[in-house]
C-alpha positions as CSV (number, residue, x, y, z in Angstrom):
1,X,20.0,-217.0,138.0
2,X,16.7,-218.7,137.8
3,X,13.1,-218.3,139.0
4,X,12.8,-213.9,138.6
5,X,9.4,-213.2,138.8
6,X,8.0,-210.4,136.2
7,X,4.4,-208.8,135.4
8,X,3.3,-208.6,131.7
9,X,5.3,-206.9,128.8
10,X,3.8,-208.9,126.2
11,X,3.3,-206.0,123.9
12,X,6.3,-205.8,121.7
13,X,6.1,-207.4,118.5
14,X,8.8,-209.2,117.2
15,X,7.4,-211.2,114.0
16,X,4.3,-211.4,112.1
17,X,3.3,-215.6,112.0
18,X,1.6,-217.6,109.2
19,X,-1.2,-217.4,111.5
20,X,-2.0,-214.5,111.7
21,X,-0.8,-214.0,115.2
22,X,2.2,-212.3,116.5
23,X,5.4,-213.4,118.2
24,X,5.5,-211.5,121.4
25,X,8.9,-210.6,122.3
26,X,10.6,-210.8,125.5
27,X,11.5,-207.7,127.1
28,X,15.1,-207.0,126.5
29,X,17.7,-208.6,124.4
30,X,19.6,-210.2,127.4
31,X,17.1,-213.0,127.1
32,X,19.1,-214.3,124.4
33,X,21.3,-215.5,127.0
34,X,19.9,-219.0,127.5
35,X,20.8,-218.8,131.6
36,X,18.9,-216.1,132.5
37,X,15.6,-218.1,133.3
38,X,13.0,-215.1,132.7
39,X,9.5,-216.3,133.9
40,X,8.5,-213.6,131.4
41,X,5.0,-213.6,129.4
42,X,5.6,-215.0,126.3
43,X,3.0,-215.5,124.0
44,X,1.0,-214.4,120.6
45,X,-1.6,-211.6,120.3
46,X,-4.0,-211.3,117.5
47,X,-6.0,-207.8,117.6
48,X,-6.9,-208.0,121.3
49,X,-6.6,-211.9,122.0
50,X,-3.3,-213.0,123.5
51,X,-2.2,-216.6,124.1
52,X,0.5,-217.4,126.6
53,X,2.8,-220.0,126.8
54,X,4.8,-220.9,129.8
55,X,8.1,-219.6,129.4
56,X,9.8,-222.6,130.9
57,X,10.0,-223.5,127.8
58,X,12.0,-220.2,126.4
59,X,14.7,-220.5,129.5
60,X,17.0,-223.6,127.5
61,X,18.6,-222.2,124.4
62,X,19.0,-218.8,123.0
63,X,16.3,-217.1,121.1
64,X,16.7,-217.4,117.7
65,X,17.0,-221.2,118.1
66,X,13.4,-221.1,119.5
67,X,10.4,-219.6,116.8
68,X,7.1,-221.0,117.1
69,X,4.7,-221.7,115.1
70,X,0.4,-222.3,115.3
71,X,-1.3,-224.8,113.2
72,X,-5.1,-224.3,112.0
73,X,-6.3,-226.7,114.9
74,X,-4.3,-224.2,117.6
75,X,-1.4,-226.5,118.7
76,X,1.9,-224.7,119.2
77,X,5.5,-225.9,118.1
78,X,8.9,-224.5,119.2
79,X,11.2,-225.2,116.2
80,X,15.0,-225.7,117.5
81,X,17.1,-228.6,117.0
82,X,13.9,-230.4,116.9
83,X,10.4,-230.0,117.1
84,X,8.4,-230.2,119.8
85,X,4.8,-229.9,120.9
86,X,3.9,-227.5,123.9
87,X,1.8,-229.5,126.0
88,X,1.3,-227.0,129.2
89,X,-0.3,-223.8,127.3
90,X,-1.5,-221.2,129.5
91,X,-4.3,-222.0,130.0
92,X,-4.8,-225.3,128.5
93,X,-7.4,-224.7,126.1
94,X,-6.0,-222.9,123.8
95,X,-9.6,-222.9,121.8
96,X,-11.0,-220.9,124.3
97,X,-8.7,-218.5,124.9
98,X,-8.3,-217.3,121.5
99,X,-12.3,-216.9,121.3
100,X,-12.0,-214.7,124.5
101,X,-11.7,-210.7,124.2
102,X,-9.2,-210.4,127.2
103,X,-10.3,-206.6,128.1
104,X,-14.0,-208.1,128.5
105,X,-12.8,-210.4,131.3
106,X,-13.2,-210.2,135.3
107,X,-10.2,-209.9,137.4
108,X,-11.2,-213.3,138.6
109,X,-11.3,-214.8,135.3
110,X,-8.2,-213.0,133.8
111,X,-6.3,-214.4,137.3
112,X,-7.6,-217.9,136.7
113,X,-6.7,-217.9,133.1
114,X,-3.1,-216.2,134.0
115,X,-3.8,-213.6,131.7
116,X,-4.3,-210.8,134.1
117,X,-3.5,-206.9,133.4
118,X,-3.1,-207.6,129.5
119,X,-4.9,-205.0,127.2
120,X,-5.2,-205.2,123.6
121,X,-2.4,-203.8,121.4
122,X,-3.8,-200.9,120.0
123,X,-4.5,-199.5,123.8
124,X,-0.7,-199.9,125.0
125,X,0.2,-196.6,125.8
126,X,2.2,-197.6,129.4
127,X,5.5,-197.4,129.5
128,X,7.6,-199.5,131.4
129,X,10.4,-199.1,134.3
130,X,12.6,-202.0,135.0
131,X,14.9,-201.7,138.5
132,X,18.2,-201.1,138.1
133,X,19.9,-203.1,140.7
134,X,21.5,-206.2,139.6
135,X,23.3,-209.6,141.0
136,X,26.4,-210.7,140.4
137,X,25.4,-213.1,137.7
138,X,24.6,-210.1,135.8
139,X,21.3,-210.1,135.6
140,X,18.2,-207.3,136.9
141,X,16.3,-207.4,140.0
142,X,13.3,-207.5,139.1
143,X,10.6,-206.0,136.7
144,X,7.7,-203.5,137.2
145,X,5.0,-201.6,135.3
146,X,4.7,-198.0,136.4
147,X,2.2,-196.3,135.0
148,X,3.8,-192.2,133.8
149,X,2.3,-189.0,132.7
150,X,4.9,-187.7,130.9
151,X,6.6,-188.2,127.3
152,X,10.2,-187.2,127.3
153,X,12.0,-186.8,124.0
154,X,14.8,-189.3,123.7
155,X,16.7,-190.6,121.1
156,X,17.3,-194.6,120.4
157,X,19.6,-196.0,123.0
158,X,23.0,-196.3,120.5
159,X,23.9,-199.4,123.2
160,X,21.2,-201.7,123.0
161,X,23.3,-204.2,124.8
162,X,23.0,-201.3,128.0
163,X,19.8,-200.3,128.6
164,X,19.6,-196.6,131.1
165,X,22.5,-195.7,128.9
166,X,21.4,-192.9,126.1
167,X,24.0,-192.5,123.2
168,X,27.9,-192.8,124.5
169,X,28.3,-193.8,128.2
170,X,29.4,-190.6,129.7
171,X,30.0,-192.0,133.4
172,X,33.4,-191.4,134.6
173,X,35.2,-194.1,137.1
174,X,36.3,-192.8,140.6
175,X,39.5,-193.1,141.9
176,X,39.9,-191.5,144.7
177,X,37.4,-192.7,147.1
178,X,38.9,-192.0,150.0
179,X,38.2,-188.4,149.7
180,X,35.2,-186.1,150.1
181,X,32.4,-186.7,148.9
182,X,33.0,-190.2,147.5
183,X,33.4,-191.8,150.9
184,X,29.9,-191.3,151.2
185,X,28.9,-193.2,148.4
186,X,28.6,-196.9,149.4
187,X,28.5,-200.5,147.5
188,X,25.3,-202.5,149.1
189,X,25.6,-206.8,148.8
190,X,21.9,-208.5,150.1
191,X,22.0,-212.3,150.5
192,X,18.5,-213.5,149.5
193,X,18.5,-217.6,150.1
194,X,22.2,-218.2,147.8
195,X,21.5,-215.7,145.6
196,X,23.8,-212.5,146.2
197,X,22.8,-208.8,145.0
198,X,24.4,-205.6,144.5
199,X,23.2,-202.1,144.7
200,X,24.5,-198.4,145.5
201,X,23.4,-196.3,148.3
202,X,24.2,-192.9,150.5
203,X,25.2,-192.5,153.9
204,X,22.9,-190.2,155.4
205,X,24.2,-189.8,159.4
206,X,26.5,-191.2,161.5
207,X,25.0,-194.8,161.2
208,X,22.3,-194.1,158.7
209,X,22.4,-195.0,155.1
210,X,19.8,-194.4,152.2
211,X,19.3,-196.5,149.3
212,X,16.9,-198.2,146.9
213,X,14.1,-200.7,148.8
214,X,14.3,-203.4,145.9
215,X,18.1,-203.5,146.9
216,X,17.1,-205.6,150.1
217,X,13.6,-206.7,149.7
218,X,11.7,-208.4,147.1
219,X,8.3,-210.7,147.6
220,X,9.2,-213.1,145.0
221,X,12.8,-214.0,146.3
222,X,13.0,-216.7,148.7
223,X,15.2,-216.2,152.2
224,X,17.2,-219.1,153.7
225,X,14.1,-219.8,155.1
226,X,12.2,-220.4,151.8
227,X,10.0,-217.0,152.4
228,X,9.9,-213.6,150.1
229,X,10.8,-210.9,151.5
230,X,13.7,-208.8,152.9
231,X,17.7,-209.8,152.8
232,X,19.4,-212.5,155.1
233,X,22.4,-210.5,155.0
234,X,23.0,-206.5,154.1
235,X,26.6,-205.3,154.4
236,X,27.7,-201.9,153.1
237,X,30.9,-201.4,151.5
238,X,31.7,-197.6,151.7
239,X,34.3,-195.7,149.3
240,X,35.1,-199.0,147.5
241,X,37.5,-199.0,145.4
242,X,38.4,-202.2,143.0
243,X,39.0,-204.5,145.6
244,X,40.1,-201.9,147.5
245,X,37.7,-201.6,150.9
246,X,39.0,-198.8,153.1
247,X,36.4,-198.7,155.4
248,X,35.8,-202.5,155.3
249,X,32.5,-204.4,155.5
250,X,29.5,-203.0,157.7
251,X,27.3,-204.5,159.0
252,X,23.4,-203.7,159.2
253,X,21.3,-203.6,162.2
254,X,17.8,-202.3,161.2
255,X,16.0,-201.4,158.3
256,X,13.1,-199.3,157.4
257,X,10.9,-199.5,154.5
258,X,6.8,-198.7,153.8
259,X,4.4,-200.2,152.8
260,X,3.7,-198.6,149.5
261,X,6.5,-201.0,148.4
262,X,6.2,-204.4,150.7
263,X,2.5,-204.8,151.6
264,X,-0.3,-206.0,149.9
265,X,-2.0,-202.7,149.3
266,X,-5.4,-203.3,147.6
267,X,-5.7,-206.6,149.4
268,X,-5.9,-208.9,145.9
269,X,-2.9,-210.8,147.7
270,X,0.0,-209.8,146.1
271,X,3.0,-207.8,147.4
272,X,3.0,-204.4,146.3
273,X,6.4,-204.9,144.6
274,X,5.7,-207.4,142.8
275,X,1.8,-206.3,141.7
276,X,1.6,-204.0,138.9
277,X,-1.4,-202.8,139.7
278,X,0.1,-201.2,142.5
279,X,2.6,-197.6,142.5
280,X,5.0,-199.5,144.3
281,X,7.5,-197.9,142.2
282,X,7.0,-194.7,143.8
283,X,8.2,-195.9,147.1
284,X,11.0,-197.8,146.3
285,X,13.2,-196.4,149.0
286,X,14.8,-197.7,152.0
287,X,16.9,-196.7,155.0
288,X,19.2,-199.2,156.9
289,X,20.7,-198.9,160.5
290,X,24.3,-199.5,160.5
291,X,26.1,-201.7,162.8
292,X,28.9,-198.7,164.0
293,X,29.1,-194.5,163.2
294,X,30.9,-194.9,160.4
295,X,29.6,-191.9,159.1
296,X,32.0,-190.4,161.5
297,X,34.9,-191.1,159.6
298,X,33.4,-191.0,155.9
299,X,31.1,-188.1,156.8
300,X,27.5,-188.1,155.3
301,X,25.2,-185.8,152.9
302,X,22.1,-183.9,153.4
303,X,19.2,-184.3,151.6
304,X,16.4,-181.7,150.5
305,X,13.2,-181.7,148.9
306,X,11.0,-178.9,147.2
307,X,7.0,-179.0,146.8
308,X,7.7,-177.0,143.0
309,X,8.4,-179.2,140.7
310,X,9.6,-176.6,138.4
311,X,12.9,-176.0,140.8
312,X,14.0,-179.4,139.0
313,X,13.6,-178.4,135.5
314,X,17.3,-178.5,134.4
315,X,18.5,-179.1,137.6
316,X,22.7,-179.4,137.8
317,X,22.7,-183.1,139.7
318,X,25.4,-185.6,140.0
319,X,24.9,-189.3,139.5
320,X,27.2,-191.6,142.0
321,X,26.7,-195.4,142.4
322,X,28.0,-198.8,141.6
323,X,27.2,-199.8,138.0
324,X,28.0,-203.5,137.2
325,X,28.7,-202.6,133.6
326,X,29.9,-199.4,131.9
327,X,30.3,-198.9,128.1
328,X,34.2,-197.5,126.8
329,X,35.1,-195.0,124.5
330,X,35.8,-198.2,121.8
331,X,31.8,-198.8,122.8
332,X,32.6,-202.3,124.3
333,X,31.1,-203.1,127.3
334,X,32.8,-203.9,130.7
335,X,32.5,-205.3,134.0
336,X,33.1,-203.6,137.0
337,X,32.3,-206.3,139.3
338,X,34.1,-209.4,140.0
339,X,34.4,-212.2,142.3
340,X,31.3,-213.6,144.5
341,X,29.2,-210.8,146.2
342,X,29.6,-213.5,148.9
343,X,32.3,-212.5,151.8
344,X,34.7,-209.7,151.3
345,X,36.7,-211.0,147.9
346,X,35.0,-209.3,145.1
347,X,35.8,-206.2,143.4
348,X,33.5,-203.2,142.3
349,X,34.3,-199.7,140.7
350,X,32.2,-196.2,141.3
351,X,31.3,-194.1,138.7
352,X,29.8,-191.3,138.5
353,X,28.2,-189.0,136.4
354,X,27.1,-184.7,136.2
355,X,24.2,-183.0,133.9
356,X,20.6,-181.6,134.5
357,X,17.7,-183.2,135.1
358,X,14.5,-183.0,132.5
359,X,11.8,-182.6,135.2
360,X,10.1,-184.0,138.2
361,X,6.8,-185.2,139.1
362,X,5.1,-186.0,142.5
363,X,7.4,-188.8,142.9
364,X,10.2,-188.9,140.2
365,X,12.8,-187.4,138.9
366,X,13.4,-188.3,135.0
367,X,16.3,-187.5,133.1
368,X,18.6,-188.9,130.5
369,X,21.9,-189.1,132.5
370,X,23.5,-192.7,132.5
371,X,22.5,-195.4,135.1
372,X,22.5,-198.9,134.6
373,X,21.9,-202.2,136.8
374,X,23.9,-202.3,140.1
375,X,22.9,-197.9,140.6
376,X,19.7,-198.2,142.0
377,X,19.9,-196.8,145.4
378,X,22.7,-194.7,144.4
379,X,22.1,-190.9,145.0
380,X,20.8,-188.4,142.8
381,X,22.7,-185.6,144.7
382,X,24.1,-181.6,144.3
383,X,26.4,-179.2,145.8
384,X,25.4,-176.2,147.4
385,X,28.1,-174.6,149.0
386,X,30.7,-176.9,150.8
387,X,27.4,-179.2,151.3
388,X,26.1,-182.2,149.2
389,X,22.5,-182.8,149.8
390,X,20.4,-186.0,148.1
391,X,17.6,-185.0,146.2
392,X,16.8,-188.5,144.7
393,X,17.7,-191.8,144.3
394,X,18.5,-193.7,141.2
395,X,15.7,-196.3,140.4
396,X,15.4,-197.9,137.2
397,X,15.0,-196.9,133.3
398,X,12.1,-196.3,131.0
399,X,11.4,-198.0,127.9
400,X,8.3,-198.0,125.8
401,X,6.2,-200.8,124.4
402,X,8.4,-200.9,121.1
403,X,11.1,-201.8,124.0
404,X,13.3,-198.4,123.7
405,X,14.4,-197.1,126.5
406,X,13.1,-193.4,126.8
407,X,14.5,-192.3,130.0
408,X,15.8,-192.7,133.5
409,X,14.3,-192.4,136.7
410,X,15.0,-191.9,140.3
411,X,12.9,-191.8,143.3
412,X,12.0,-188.2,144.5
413,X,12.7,-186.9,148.0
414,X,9.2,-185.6,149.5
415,X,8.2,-184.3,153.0
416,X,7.0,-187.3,154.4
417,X,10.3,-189.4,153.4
418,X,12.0,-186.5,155.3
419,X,10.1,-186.6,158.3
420,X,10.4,-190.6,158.7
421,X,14.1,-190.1,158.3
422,X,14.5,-187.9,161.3
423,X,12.2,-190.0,163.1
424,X,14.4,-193.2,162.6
425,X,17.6,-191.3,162.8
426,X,16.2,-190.1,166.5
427,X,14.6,-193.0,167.8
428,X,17.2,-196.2,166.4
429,X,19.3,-197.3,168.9
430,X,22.6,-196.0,168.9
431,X,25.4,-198.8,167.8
432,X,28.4,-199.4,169.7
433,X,32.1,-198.6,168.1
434,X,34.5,-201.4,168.3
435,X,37.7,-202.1,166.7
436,X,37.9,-204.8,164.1
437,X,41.4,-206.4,163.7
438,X,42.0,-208.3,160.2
439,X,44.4,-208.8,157.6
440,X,45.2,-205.7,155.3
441,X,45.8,-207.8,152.3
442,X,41.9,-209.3,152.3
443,X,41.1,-206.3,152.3
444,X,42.7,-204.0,149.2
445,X,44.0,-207.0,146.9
446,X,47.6,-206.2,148.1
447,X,50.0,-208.7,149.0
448,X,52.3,-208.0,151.7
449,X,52.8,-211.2,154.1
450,X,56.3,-212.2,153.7
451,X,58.3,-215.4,154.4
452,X,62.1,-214.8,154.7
453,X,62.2,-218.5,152.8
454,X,60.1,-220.9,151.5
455,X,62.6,-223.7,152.1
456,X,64.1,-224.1,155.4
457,X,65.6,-227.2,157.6
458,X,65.1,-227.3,161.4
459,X,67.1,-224.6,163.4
460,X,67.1,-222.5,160.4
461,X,66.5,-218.8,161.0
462,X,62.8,-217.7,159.5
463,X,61.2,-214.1,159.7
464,X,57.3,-213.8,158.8
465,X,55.5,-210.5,158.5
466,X,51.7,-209.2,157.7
467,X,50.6,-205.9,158.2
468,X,47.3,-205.8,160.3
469,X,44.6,-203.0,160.2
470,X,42.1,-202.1,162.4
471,X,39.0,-202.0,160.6
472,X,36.6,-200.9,163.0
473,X,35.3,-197.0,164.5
474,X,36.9,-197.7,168.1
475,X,41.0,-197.9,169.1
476,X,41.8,-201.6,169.8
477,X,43.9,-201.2,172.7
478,X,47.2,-203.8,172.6
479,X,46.6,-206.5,171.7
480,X,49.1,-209.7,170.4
481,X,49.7,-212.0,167.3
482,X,50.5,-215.4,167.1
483,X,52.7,-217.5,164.5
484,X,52.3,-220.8,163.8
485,X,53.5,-223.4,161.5
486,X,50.6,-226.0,160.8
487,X,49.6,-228.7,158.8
488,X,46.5,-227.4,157.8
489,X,45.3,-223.6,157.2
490,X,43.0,-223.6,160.0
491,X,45.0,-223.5,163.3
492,X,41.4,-224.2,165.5
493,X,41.1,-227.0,163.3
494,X,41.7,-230.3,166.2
495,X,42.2,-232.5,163.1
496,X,45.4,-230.3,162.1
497,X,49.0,-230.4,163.6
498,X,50.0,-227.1,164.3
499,X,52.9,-225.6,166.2
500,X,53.5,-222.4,168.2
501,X,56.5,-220.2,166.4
502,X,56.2,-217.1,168.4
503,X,54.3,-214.0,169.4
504,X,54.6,-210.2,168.0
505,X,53.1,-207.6,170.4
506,X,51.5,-204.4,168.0
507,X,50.4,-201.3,170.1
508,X,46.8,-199.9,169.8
509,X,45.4,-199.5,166.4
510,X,43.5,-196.3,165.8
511,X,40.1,-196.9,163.2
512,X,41.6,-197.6,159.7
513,X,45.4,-197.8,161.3
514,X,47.9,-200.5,160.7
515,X,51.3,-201.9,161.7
516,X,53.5,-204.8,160.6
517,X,53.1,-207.9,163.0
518,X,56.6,-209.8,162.6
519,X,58.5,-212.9,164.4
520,X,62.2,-213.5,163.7
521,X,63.3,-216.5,165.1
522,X,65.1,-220.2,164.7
523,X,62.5,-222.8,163.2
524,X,61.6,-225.8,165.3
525,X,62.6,-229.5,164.5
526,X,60.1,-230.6,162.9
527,X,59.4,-233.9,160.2
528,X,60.2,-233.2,156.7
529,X,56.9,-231.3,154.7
530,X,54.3,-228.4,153.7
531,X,53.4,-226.1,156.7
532,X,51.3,-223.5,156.6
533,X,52.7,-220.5,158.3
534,X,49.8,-218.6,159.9
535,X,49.3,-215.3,162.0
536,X,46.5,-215.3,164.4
537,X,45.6,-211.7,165.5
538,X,44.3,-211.3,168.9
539,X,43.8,-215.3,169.3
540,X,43.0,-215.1,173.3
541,X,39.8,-212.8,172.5
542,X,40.7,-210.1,174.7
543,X,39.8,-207.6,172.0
544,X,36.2,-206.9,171.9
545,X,35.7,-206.6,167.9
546,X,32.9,-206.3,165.4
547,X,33.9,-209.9,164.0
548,X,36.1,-212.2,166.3
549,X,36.1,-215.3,164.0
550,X,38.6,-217.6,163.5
551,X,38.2,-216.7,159.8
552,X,38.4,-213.0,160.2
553,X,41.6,-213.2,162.9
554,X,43.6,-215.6,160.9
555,X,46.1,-214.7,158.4
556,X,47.4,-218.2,156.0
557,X,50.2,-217.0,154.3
558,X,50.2,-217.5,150.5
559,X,53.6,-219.3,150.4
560,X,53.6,-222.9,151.9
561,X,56.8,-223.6,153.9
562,X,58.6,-226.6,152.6
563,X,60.8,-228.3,155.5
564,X,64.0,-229.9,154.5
565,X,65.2,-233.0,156.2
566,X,68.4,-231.8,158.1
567,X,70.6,-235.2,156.6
């Protein structure tokens, strides 16, 4: 993952230079890992003059392979397996700049000189939040400064390795997702450009589902088209289980954000979320407009919000989402993602975790219960009867400017977020159900297609089975399924030879049904070979479904038939 963008948080110091000057330190240890690409300030501070480096030159190599060093006339040298100069110091005259008292400087001037929003050490009282939501190269969003009133008591995070965590990782994994009130709980993937992300996220109505707004927009990530902005692609993945995906893939037909988090606010031309200037943090919230009611099925939670911030103090809350990495009792750390974000294939576990909340303020909640990069969007939820209702959702963790992480954080439910929910949830246009016919396998990791034989000769007798599954919110009606044996594993494909087998009726699929699809039959004469035996669900169309491609209705077998000359 290259290219994230970040604001300052050159204010940790890592080492003390002949100079004089220090070593500012990049923000977390991940940057040791030399793929990461961090366009983070990197530079050296003495008293209240910082110089900055570009940190193109930091994103080859891991850390400790990279010190620098300043000679008396200024130049800079990055010691590794050899030395080099840095030619393209930011800005170029490094003479100047270390003349210059930063906090004296214009906005203009700071801008031009790139060193914008810096403040000498001795003033660095800000803490920092950095977004929790994550891609699947494991690596975070993106980075912001938010600007807090409030010191909460925390000891050292124990797993360095895991920031948002606090001492032992007391998350739990949830197994049985299929059952209240998991189902509401939902895996986000965003497409921006060929970059996937995940994230967590709520259902919230029948077709309305709440999560994070840096899980499907961010100013500084290009689109297919080459722009910033919001997500090519948002599907929801609700209940997930492993690789397990009971309620399949949704899709997303509208989504609602505000502008406290993607405008340009104070009109210096820079998107809020990627300004810190700005309190975009505080509206980093979004709502999407699902493609079907599948909150029908999987039900959905309320949400509440009180004007007193003392009704938080201690609050009992639980913590739901999609982490990509948890910590085990033997304090190693795992992965709970795996495979591409891209298409249905990859795998991701929910966790979740009880415990009261420290406080609130206008727009946060802060607390010290686990909740790491792949959460954000996840709710901050609790049980009030036979009722959950949302109260927040996660955002990101705190650290200081030492770099320890303080606390977490989770965007606050308030009036006016309530009243814009009701108002999209009334006036978005109602989706249509439909059914959505595919193969049960791609769908939960399982592997039931069966091939009687894998070796035959012509006039042999050959059965073939799959179980299909109706994926969508609407009965499918009858509908039939092809067999075929072919040369290639695309039976639309002209270049391929492909031969009809036989048909297999299956009778009308309720939502989230199945039945076996078999043919039983003699095998044709055909030459000596590999075939592919494929099933093709539905293949004249008459089905209306959510996804009626080739690559959806088709079912390749994972044996390949070998055909034995009959002499």
């Amino acid at each position: 993952m290259t290219g994230l963008q970040s604001t300052n948080y050159g204010l940790d110091y890592d080492e003390q230079l002949d100079s004089g000057l220090y070593l500012v330190a990049p923000r977390d240890e991940d940057y040791s890992e030399g793929n990461l690409g961090y366009d983070t300030l990197t530079g050296w501070r003495n008293d209240d003059v910082l110089v900055r480096v570009d940190s193109n030159y930091f994103n080859a190599g891991t850390r400790e392979y990279k010190r620098l060093t300043i000679e008396d006339d200024y130049q800079l040298f990055v010691e590794g397996n050899s030395s080099e100069t840095l030619s393209n110091v930011l800005p170029e005259d490094i003479e100047d700049v270390v003349d210059v008292q930063v906090n004296t400087l214009d906005l203009a001037t700071e801008q031009e000189n790139g060193l914008s929003n810096l403040v000498p050490a001795a003033e660095s009282t800000s803490e920092e939040l950095e977004l929790l939501g994550q891609d699947d190269g494991n690596t975070t969003l993106t980075v912001e400064d938010q600007q807090i009133g409030i010191q909460l008591s925390a000891g050292a995070n124990a797993n360095p390795s895991l920031n948002g965590v606090f001492g032992d990782d007391d998350r739990t994994r949830v197994t049985n997702t299929t059952s209240n009130p998991w189902t509401k709980v939902g895996f986000v993937t965003a497409k921006f450009g060929d970059e996937w992300f995940g994230s967590s996220g709520v259902m919230i109505g029948p077709h309305h589902f709440l999560t994070s707004a840096h899980s499907i927009f961010n100013s500084t990530r290009s689109d297919s088209a080459g722009n910033g902005g919001y997500a090519d692609e948002i599907y929801v993945h609700l209940g997930q289980d492993g690789q397990e995906k009971y309620y399949g893939q949704v899709g997303v037909t509208y989504f609602h954000t505000v502008n406290g988090y993607t405008a340009d606010n104070d009109g210096d031309g820079i998107i809020a979320d990627a300004d810190s200037n700005e309190d975009d943090g505080n509206y980093d919230w979004a709502v999407l407009s699902l493609d079907r009611n599948i909150g029908n099925y999987t039900g959905w939670m309320g949400w509440q919000w009180n004007s007193d911030l003392s009704w938080f103090n201690d609050l009992n809350v639980n913590i739901t989402g999609y982490p990509k990495n948890t910590i085990n009792s033997e304090g190693i750390v795992e992965t709970n993602w795996s495979g591409s974000l891209a298409g249905i294939d990859h795998s991701a576990e929910m966790y979740t975790i009880s415990g009261t909340i420290n406080s609130a303020d206008n727009y946060q909640i802060k607390h010290h219960l686990d909740a790491t990069g792949g959460n954000s969007g996840g709710p901050v939820w609790r049980s009030e009867g036979n009722s959950e209702y949302v109260i927040g959702l996660t955002s990101g963790y705190i650290h200081d400017s030492q770099n320890t992480p303080t606390h977490n954080e989770a965007i606050r439910l308030q009036k006016y977020m309530t009243d814009l929910i009701e108002d999209w949830k009334t006036n978005d246009p109602n989706p249509v159900d439909k059914p959505d016919l595919v193969d049960y396998d791609q769908w939960f990791g399982t592997d039931f297609d069966y091939l009687s034989s894998n070796s035959i000769k012509p006039g042999d007798n050959l059965t073939t089975r799959f179980v299909t599954r109706n994926n969508g919110t609407a009965a499918s009606g009858n509908f039939d399924v092809n067999f075929y044996a072919s040369t290639d594993n695309d039976v639309t494909n002209s270049s391929g030879s492909h031969w009809f087998l036989g048909s297999d009726t299956i009778s009308s699929l309720d939502p989230f049904n199945w039945d076996y699809a078999t043919w039983s039959g003699s095998f044709p004469n055909l030459n000596p070979g590999s075939y592919y035996i494929i099933g093709f669900i539905d293949p004249s169309t008459s089905i209306d479904e959510f996804d009626d491609s080739a690559a959806s209705n088709q079912v390749v077998f994972d044996s390949i038939l070998q055909v034995q000359s009959l002499f």
